[in-house]
MARVOZA-823610 format. One line per 4 residues: number of its first residue (from 1); their letters; for each residue x, y, z of C-alpha. Coordinates in nm, 3 decimals. Layout:
// residues N
NUM = A = X Y Z | ...
//
This chain:
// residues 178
1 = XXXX = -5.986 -11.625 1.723 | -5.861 -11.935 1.604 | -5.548 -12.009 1.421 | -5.736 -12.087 1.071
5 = XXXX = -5.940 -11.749 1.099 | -5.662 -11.560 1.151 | -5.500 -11.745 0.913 | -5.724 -11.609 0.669
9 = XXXX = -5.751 -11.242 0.762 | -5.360 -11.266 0.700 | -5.407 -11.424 0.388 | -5.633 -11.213 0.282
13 = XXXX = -5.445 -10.894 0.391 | -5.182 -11.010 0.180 | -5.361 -11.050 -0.161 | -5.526 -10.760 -0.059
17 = XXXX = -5.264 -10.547 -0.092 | -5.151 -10.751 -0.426 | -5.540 -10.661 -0.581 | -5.485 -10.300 -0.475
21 = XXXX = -5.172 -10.233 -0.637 | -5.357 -10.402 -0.977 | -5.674 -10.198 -0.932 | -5.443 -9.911 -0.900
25 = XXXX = -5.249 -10.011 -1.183 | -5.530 -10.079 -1.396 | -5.711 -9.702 -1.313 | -5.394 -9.554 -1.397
29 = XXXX = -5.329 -9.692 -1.731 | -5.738 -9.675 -1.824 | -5.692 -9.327 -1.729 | -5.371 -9.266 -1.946
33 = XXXX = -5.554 -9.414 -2.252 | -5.862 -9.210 -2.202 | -6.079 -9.448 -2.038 | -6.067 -9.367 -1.647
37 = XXXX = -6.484 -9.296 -1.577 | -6.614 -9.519 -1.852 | -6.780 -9.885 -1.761 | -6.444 -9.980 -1.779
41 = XXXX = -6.341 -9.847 -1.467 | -6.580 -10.069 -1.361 | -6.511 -10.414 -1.536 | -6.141 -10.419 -1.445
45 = XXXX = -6.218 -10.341 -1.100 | -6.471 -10.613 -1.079 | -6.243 -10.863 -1.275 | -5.915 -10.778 -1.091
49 = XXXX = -6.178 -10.890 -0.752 | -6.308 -11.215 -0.919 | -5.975 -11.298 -1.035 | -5.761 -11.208 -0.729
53 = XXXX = -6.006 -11.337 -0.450 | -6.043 -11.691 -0.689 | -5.665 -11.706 -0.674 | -5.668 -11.637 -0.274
57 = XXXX = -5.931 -11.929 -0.227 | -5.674 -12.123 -0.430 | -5.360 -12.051 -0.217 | -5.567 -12.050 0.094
61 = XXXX = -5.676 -12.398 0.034 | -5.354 -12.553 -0.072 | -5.205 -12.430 0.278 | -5.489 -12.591 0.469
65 = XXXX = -5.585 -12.976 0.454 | -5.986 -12.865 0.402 | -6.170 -12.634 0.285 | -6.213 -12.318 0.503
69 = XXXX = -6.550 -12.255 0.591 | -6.767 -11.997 0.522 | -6.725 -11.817 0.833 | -6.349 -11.777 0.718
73 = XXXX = -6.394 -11.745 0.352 | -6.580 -11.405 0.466 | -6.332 -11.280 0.633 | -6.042 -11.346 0.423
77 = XXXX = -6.249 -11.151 0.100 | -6.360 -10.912 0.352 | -5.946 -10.809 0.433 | -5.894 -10.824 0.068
81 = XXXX = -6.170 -10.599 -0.050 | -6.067 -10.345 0.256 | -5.708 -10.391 0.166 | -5.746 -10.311 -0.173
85 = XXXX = -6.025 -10.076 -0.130 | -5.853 -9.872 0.172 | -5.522 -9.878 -0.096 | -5.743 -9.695 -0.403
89 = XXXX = -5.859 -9.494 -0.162 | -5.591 -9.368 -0.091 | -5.460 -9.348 -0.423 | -5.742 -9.080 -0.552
93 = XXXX = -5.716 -8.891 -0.247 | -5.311 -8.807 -0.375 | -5.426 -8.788 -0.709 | -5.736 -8.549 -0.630
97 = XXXX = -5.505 -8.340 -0.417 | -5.146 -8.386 -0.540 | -5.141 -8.497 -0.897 | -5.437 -8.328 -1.050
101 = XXXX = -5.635 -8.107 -0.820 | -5.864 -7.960 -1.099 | -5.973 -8.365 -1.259 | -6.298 -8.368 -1.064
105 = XXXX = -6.406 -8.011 -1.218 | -6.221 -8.118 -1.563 | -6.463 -8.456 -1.537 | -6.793 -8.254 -1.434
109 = XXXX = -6.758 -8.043 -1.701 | -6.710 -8.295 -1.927 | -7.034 -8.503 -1.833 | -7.230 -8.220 -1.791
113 = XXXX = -7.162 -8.121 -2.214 | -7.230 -8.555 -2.239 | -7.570 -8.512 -2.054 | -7.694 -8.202 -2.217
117 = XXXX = -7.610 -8.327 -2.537 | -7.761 -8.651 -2.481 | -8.125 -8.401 -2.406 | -8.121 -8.437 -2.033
121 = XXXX = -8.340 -8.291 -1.811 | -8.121 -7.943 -1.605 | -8.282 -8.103 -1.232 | -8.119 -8.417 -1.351
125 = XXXX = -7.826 -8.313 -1.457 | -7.767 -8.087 -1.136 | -7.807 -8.383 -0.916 | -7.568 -8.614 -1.107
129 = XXXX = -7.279 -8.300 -1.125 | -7.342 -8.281 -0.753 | -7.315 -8.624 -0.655 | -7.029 -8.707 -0.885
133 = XXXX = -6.842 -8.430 -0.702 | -6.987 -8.573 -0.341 | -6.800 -8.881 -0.419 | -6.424 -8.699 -0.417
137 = XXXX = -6.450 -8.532 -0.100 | -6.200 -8.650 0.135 | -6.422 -8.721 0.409 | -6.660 -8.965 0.167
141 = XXXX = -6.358 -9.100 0.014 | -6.254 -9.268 0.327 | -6.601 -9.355 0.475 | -6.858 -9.410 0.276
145 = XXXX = -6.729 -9.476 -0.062 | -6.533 -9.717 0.128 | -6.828 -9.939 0.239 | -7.071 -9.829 -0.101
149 = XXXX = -6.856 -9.917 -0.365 | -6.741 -10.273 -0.141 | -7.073 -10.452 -0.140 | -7.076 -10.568 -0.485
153 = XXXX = -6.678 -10.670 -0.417 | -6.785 -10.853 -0.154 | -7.043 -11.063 -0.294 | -6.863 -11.125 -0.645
157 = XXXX = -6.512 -11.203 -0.453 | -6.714 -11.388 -0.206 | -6.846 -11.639 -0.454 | -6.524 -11.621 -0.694
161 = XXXX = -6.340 -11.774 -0.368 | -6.570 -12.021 -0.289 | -6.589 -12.164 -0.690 | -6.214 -12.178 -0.661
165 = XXXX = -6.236 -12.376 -0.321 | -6.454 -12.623 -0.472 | -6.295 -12.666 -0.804 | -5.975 -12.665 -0.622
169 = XXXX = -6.084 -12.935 -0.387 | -6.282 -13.139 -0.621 | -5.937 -13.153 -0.845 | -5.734 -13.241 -0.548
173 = XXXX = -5.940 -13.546 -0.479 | -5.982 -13.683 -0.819 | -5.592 -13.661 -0.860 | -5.560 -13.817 -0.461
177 = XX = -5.837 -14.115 -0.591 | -5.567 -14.170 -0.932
//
């Protein structure tokens, strides 16, 4: 491995612990005003990755004298997004099992009175309780939750870092040519 990849799994394990403790942060307080499984759960988490991997691609090219290549720019998005994902993780498992053991049944419930309201169908409604419940198991917390919820991550963090590597770049050589 060379000295720039490396470089960039480092850098990337660093900012993505820093975009863990924010997602963290941000499904905390969503949670304490109400919000914790609405879309925004979602949006932050999405915008915390566009925002924190553009900001990486930034620092990661101002240490280097060109831009990493793609082959790196994976890698360092791919630490952060496991980083940060590993660290949420890991932060529902205490909560499911420490803080509030009875949320996923409190949640369920809470759909299920959403869905029926909202006129749908019982098979449906089964299938979405039981998957919703799937998803806080321990064992799918740390496994497959872990790679399903990453993908999207990936590919928006992916091309947040590579926009902020170009812009970055581009701005460095206009001011270099002035």
């Amino acid at each position: 491995m060379t000295t720039r990849t490396s470089g960039s799994m480092v850098h990337g394990v660093r900012f993505g612990a820093a975009l863990g403790a924010a997602v963290v942060s941000a499904i905390q307080i969503l949670t304490w005003v109400g919000l914790g499984l609405t879309v925004w759960t979602w949006i932050s988490s999405y915008l915390l990755v566009v925002l924190f991997t553009a900001l990486a691609g930034r620092a990661f090219l101002k240490r280097g004298s060109s831009p990493p290549g793609m082959v790196q720019t994976l890698l360092m998005v791919t630490a952060m997004v496991f980083v940060a994902k590993v660290m949420f993780q890991t932060y529902m498992f205490v909560y499911l099992n420490y803080v509030d053991p009875t949320w996923v049944e409190t949640v369920a419930e809470f759909w299920e009175g959403q869905m029926r309201e909202s006129g749908t169908d019982e098979e449906r409604i089964v299938a979405n309780i039981s998957d919703f419940r799937n998803q806080w198991r321990t064992r799918y917390i740390f496994t497959i939750g872990i790679v399903r919820y990453s993908v999207t991550e990936l590919v928006l963090g992916t091309v947040s870092a590579l926009v902020s590597m170009s812009i970055t770049a581009k701005w460095r050589a206009r001011t270099m040519a002035d």
